[in-house]
C-alpha positions in Angstrom: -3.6 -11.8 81.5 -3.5 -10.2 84.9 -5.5 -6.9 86.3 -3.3 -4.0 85.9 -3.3 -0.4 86.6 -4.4 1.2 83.1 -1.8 4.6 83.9 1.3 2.2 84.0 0.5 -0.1 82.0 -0.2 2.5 79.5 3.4 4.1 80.7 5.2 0.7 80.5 3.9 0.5 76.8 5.6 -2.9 75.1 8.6 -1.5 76.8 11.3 -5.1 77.5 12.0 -5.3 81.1 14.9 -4.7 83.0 16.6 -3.4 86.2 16.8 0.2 86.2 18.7 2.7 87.9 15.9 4.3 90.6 16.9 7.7 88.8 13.9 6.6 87.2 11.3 6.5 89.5 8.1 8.0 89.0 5.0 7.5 90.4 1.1 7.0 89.2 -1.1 7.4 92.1 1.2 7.0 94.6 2.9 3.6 93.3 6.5 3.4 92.1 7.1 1.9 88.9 10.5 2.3 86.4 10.9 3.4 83.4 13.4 4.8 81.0 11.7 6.5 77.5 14.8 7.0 76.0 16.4 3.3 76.5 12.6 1.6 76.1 13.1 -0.2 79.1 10.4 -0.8 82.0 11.3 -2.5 85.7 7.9 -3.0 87.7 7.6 -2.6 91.4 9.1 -5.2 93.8 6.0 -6.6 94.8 5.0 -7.9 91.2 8.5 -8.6 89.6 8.2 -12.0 90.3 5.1 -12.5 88.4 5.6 -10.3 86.1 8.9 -12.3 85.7 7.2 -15.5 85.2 4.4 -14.3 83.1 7.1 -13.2 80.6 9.1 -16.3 80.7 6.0 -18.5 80.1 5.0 -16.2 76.9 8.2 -16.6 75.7 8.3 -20.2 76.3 4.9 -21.2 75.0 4.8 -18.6 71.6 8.5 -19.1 70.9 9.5 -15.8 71.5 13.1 -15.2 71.4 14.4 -13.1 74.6 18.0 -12.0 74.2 20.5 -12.6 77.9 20.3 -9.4 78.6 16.3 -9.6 78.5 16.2 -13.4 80.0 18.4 -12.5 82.7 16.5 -10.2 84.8 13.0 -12.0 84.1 15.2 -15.1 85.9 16.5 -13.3 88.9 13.3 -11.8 89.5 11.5 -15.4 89.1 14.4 -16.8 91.5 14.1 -14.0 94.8 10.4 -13.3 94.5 8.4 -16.3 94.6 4.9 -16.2 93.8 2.2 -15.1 96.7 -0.8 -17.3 97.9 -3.0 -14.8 95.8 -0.3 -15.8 92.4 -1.0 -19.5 92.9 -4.7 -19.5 93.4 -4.8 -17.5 90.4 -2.6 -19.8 88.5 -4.5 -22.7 89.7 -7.8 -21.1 88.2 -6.4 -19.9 84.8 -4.8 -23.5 84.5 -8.3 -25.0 84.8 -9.2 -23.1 81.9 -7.0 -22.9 80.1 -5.8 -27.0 80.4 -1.7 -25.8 80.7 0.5 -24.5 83.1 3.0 -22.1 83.8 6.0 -24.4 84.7 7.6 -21.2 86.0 4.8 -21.3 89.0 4.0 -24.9 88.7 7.4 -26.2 89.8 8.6 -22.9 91.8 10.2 -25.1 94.2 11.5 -27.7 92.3 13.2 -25.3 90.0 14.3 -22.4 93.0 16.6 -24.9 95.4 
């Protein structure tokens, strides 16, 4: 788990993620976010897709939760052009301690991304 804001989150609901036309842009406290009730489909902002992306492929991977292409592919892109921030690997480093496992999707970033 990850801080969020309670107003999007809340929003975003168990919404899947994808990209979105911005048509649907709207804003909580002045930050953008995506979202489209009708198709119940979420895209977060840019400067948390790729976490958000890797968070999602790890829970997947690790409770054997089947992701359609059309849901995978995204979550992959996003993983692939936004790679995780100083502030993403510190974090990861921490919960990893904890927890005794890691997220292969930060873990070997670099490896995986060339």
């Amino acid at each position: 788990l990850v801080p969020a804001i309670r107003e999007i989150n809340t929003k975003r609901s168990n919404y899947a993620y994808a990209e979105l036309p911005h048509l649907h842009k709207q804003n909580i406290d002045g930050i953008p976010f995506y979202i489209d009730d009708h198709q119940h489909l979420a895209e977060p902002r840019r400067e948390v897709k790729g976490m958000a992306a890797r968070i999602s492929l790890y829970m997947a991977d690790k409770y054997k939760i089947n992701l359609t292409q059309k849901q995978r592919a995204p979550l992959l892109k996003w993983n692939q052009h936004y790679p995780p921030s100083d502030w993403e690997n510190r974090w990861h480093q921490q919960v990893s301690a904890i927890q005794g496992d890691v997220n292969p999707y930060i873990q070997n970033y670099d490896k995986n991304n060339k």
